[in-house]
N, C-alpha and C positions, 0 to 999 in steps of 0.2 A: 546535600551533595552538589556545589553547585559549579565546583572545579574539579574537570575529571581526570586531572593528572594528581592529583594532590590527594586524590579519595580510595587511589586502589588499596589500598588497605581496607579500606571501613567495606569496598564493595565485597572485596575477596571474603573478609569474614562473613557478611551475609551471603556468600556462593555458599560458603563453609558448612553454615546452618542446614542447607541442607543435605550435608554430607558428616552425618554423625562419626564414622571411623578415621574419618580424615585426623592428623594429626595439626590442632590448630595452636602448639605451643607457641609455636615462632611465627611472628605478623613479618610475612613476605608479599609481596605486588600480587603475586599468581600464587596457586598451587603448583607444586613439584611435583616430579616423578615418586622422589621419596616420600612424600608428604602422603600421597596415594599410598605408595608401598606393594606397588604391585597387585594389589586386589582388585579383581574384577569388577567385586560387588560395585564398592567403593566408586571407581570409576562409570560406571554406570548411574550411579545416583549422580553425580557430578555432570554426565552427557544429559540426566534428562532435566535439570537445573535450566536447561536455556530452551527444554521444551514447556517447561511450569511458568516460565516467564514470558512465551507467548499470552498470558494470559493474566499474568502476577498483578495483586493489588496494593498499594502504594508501594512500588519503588522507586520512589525517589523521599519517601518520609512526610510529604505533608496528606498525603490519603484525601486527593480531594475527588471532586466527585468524578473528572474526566479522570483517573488514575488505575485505569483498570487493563495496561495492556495496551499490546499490537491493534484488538478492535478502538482501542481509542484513538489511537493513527487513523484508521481509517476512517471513523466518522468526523474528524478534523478536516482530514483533507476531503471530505466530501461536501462540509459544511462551504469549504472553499469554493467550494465548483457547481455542482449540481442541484444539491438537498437543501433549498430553503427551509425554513421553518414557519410553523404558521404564527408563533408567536415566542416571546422568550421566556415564559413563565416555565422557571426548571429548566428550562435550555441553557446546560452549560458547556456547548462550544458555541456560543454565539459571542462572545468576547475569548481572545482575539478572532477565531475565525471564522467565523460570520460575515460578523461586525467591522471586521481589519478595522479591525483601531485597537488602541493599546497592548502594541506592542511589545511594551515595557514588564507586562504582567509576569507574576509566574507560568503562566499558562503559555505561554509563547515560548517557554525555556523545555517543557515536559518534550519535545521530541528529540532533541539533542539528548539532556537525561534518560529515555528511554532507551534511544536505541546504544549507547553506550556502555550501559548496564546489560543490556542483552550483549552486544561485543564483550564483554568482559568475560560474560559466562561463557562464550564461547571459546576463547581463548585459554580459561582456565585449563579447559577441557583438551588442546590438542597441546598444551604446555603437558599436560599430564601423561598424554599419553604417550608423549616423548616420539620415537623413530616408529610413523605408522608398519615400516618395511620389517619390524622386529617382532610386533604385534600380532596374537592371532585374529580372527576373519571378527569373530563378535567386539573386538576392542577397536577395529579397522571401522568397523560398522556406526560405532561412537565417534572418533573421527572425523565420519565422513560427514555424520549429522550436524557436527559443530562448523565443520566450513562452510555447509548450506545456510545453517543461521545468519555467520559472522558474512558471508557473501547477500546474504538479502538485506540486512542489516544493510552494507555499506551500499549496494545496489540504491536503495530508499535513502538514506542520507546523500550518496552526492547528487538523486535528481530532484531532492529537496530544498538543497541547501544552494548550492550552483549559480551565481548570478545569469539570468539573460538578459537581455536589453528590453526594454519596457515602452519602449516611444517617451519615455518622461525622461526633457534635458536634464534636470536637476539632479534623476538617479543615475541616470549613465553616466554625466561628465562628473559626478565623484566615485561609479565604481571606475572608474578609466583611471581617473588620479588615485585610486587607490590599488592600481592594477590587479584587479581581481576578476578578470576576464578569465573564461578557463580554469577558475580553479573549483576544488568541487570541496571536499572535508578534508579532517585532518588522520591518519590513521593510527591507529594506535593497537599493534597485534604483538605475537608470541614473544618475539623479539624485541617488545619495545623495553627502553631504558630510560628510569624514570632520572635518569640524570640528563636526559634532555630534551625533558619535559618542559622544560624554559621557552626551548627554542622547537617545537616542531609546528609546522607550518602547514598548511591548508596543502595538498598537492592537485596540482596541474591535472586536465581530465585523463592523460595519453598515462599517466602515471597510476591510475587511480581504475581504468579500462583493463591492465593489465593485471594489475592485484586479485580485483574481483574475479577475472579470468581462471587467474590461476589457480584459487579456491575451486571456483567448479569443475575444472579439470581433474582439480584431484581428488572432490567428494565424487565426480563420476567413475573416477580409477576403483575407491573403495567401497563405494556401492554399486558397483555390478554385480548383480544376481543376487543382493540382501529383497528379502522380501520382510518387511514390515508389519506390526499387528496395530499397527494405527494408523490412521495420516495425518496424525500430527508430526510423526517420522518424515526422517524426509528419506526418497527412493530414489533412483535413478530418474524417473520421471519428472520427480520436485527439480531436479539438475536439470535434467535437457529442458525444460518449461526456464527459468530463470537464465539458460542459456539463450534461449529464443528471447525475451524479453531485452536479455542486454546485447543482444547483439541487431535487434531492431533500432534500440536505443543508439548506438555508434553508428548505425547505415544512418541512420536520419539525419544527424551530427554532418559526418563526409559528404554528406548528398546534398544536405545544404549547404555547407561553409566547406567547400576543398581544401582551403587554407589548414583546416584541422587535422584533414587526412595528412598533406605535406608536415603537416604538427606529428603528427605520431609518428611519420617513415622519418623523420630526422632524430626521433628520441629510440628508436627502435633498439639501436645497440649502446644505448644508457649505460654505463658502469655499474650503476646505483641500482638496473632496473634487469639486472641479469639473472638474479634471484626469481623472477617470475618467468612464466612461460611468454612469447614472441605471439601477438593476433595471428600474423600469419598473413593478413589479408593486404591490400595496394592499392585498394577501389569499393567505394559504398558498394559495389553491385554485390562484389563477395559477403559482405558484410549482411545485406539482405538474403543471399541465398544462404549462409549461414542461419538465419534466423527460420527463414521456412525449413529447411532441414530438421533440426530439432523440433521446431512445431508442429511437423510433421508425424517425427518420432512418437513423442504425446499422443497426438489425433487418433493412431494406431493401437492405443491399447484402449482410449476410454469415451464413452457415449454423452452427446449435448442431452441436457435434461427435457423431458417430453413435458405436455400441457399437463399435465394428470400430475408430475412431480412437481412442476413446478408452481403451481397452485393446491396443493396439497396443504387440507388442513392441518391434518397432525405432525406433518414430516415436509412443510415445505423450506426451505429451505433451514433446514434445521438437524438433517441428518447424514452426516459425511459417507455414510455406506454407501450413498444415490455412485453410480461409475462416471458422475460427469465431474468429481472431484477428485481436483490430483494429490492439492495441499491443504489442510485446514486446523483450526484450531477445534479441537473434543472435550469438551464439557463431561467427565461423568459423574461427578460425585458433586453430593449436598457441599463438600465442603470449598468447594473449587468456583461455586457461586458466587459467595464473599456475601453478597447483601441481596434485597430486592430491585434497588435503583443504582448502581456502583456498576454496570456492565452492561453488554453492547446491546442484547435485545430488551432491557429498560428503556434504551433511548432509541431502539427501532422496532418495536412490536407493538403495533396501531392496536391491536385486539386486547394484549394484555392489560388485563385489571389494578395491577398493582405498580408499574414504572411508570418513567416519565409521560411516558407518550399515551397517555390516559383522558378519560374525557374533564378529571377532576384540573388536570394542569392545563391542559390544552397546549401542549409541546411537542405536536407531529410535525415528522417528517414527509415533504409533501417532494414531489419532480418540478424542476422547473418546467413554466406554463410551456416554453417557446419549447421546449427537446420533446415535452409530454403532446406538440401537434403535429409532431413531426410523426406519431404514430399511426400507423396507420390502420384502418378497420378491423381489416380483415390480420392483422398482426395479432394474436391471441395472449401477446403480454399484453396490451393494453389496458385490460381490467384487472393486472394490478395497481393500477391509482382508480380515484375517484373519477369519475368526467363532471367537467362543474355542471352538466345538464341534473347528475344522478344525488348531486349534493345534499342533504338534506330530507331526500325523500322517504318516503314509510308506505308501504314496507320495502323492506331490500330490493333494488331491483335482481332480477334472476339470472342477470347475465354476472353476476360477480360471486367471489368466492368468498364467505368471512366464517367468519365464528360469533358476531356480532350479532345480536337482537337488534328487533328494529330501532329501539328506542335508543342504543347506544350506535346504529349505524348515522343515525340524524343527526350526531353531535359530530361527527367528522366534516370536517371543509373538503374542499375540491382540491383536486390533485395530492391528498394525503395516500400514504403508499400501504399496501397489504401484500410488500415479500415477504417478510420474514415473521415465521410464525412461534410461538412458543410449543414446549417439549410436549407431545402426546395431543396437542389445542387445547392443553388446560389453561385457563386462563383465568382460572380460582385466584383465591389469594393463597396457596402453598408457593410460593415461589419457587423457593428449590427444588420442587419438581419441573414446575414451568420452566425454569431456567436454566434447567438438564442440557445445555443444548450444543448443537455445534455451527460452525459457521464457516465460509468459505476463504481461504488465502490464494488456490489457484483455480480456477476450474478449468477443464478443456477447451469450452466454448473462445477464450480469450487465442489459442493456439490458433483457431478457424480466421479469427482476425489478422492475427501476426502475419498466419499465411496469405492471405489475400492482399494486404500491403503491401507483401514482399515480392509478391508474382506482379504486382503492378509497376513497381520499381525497378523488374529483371525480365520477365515475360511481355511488357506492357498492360495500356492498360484494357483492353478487353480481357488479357487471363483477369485481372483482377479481378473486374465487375463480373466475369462468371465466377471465381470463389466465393465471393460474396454472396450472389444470388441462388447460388447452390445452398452454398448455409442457410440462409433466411427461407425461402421458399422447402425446403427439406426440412425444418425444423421449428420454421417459427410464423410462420404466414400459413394462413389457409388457403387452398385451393393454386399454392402456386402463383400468386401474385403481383409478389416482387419484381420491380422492371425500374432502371435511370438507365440516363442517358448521361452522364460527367463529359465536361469539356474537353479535361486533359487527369492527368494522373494526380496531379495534387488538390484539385476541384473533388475526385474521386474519395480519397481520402480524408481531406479536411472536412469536408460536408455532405458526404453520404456514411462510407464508412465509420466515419469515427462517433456519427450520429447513433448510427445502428451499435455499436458499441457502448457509445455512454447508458443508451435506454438497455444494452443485456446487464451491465452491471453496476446498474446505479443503486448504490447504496455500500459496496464492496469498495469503495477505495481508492480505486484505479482512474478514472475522470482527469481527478490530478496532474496524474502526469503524463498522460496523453496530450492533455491543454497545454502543459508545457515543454513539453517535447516536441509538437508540433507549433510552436508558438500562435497559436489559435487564439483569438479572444473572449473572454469573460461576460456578453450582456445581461444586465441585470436591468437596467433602466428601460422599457419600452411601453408600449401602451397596451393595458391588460395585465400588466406585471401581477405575479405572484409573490414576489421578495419585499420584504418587509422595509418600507422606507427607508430607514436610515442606513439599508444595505444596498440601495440602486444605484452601484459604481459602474460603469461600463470601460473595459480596456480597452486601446489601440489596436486596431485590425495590426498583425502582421508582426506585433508584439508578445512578450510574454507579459501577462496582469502579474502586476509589481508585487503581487500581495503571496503569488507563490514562488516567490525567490526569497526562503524563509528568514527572515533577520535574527541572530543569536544576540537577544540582548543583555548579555553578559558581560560587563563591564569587568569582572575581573577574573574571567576567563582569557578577556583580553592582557586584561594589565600583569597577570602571572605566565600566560604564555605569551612571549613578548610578540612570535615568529606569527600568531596566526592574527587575520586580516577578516574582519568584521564588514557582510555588507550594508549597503546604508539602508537606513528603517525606512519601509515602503513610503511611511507617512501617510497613510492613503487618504484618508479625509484631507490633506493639503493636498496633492497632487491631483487629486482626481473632483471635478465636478460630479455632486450630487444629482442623479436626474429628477427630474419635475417632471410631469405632463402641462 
């Protein structure tokens, strides 16, 4: 599948497959209304096709080992940012993203394939359902869940794919000459006409802000008051959270670069763009107090995870029921596992016996040293890593949590991570038991942050540093401990805050794009390092690291779609010096 205009056919008959009533005589782009036929049943199996693909094992056809799903997104872009590796033995995102080098792989191509595969099924689904306003409340409710998909979906695509400037001449002054400044993906929904497929082009962010927009508006129109039997569902809550999220995303945007904000109030009454709902907004400030609003919303229904869950053998981070989860993907069945090593807690469960991250491969996931000293003692996340004091010793020391005997806690390195724990802390060789599990896509804790950003950006920044230190000292510090002093607001943020964020959710995903949202830099080079040599690239203070301004190297995704514009391959091994000590 490696052209995704040229493929809705072959994708739709695989939506198809799971949709036994569907009528699949006639190979059309999407499924129809009549295709459905009106059956509930029917369309329902059809709505939960893009929640089975949160999860889905080879789709894109070559079933490689990173091929498992939305969690393979996110141990990508963590391999980017935070989650070194102690070695590459079975680490397979260590090329390209690790490694940032070859780019050219197929493995470089699986996010673009993914998430347009996931877009597809979402599309099918509100193709299907035709005129939600005709619809009763339970068809409404399908609907609303496919906008929340196809809107995360493009959410993670344009702050993936999106050039920023990088401090490296050679990549700006050819994305400049390739004027791909602003531009973020390409879209492709309900309405799309595969006759001009040829020509659709990458759109503008002010274009691309408002689309997504307008999906969540009106998955919140049709899910108010749907109450869900899973959170793999999405609920009003999955809305207002991914509301908060993209609209911190625009304030940072305006609040750096004004020129963007004057960018969207002159595209505001668009011809093209009248079809979607108007931001509404004239100034990052709104844009910010939009984002705490909603995260606010959130904060109000659901609880930050305690020490006791969150260190929990059986059920740490492994159990969507805990109330500090808004969004996540649910494991329940043997058959929904796929394999023992093909999924997310093979490549992140230090304790289990049978995935990668075993003492037979030696392919844990460790925190980086420099973010892992930023922790502080009395912080009771802490001993989820290793301390290199505790590395190797026999017996456990007592201040940590494992499921480990001693002899297989002495095979661990320092700074190896024990979040995420396997199903029941079996850590047998039954896998599909073990791998019963679930995992996290929102949690509430991320809402505590959004808020605190956003009161530093509107309130100043003292509210700031008290929302913050409210969170951490009520939740996460012992005895109330927490105390900075930040220069000014973005000192606040770039290096306390976002600090205290990457260590709540490292390993979930998000790291990513916070670094590149806030154009913060990548070190990997310094002394003491824990990244693996041929990985000590260090980015330009003040820049976005080239390496997450994702390159599609698709040469004939280019050369069939004429209209869309390719950014330049990071290069990273040429552009960036290796560090030494």
């Amino acid at each position: 599948m490696k052209n995704i205009y040229i493929k809705f056919i072959v994708l739709s008959i695989l939506a198809f497959s799971l949709v036994g009533c569907i009528d699949e005589s006639i190979a059309t782009s999407y499924a129809t209304g009549d295709q459905v036929g009106g059956s509930e049943t029917a369309l329902e199996s059809l709505a939960n096709s893009s929640a089975a693909f949160m999860y889905s094992y080879g789709y894109i056809g070559s079933s490689t080992n990173q091929e498992f799903g939305y969690p393979a997104m996110m141990i990508m872009r963590d391999a980017m940012t935070d989650c070194p590796y102690v070695t590459t033995n079975y680490n397979h995102f260590n090329t390209p993203w690790a490694s940032l080098v070859d780019f050219s792989s197929n493995r470089a191509k699986q996010p673009w394939r993914y998430y347009y595969r996931m877009i597809l099924n979402s599309n099918n689904t509100i193709i299907a359902v035709g005129d939600p306003e005709e619809a009763n409340q339970k068809i409404q409710q399908f609907y609303g869940n496919a906008l929340v998909y196809r809107a995360m979906s493009y959410m993670d695509l344009m702050r993936m794919y999106e050039y920023k400037r990088t401090g490296i001449g050679v990549l700006d002054s050819e994305a400049e000459s390739r004027d791909i400044y602003g531009l973020t993906t390409v879209i492709i929904d309900e309405n799309f006409d595969n006759a001009n497929a040829e020509n659709n082009p990458r759109v503008p962010f002010y274009h691309m802000y408002r689309f997504i927009m307008d999906d969540l508006n009106k998955a919140e129109k049709y899910l108010d008051g749907y109450t869900r039997n899973s959170k793999i569902r999405a609920d009003i809550s999955v809305v207002q959270s991914l509301k908060a999220r993209l609209w911190l995303e625009i304030a940072t945007r305006f609040q750096k670069y004004p020129e963007d904000l004057q960018t969207q109030l002159n595209h505001e009454n668009d011809e093209e763009l009248a079809i979607y709902d108007k931001l509404g907004v004239s100034s990052a400030k709104e844009c910010y107090e939009n984002a705490a609003k909603y995260a606010r919303l959130v904060m109000d229904k659901y609880t930050p995870l305690s020490e006791d869950q969150w260190h929990s053998l059986t059920n740490g981070f492994n159990d969507a029921n805990v109330n500090s989860w808004v969004f996540a993907i649910c494991i329940n069945s043997m058959d929904a596992v796929h394999s023992r090593v093909n999924n997310f807690y093979s490549n992140c469960v230090t304790e289990y016996s049978r995935g990668y991250s075993r003492s037979q491969y030696h392919s844990y996931r460790m925190i980086d040293r420099k973010l892992y000293d930023e922790i502080d003692d009395n912080d009771w996340r802490k001993v989820t890593w290793i301390d290199p004091a505790d590395a190797g010793k026999k017996p456990v020391p007592e201040k940590y949590h494992t499921l480990l005997d001693d002899e297989e806690w002495a095979k661990r390195d320092a700074y190896v991570g024990f979040k995420f724990r396997p199903n029941e802390g079996d850590i047998s060789d039954d896998y599909k038991n073990a791998l019963q599990v679930d995992f996290p896509i929102i949690r509430v804790e991320e809402m505590y942050f959004i808020e605190a950003e956003a009161k530093a950006y509107t309130e100043g920044l003292g509210s700031g540093v008290n929302a913050l230190t409210f969170f951490l000292n009520s939740n996460r510090y012992n005895g109330g401990t927490y105390n900075i002093s930040p220069s000014d607001v973005d000192d606040f943020v770039d290096n306390y805050l976002l600090t205290q964020k990457r260590i709540e959710f490292w390993g979930e995903g998000l790291s990513f794009f916070d670094i590149k949202r806030r154009e913060i830099p990548i070190i990997r080079g310094y002394k003491g390092t824990n990244w693996i040599t041929s990985y000590r690239y260090n980015s330009r203070f003040g820049y976005t690291p080239s390496w997450l301004n994702l390159y599609l190297p698709n040469e004939g995704e280019a050369s069939l779609n004429k209209a869309i514009k390719l950014n330049p391959d990071p290069q990273v091994y040429d552009v960036y010096d290796l560090w030494t000590e």
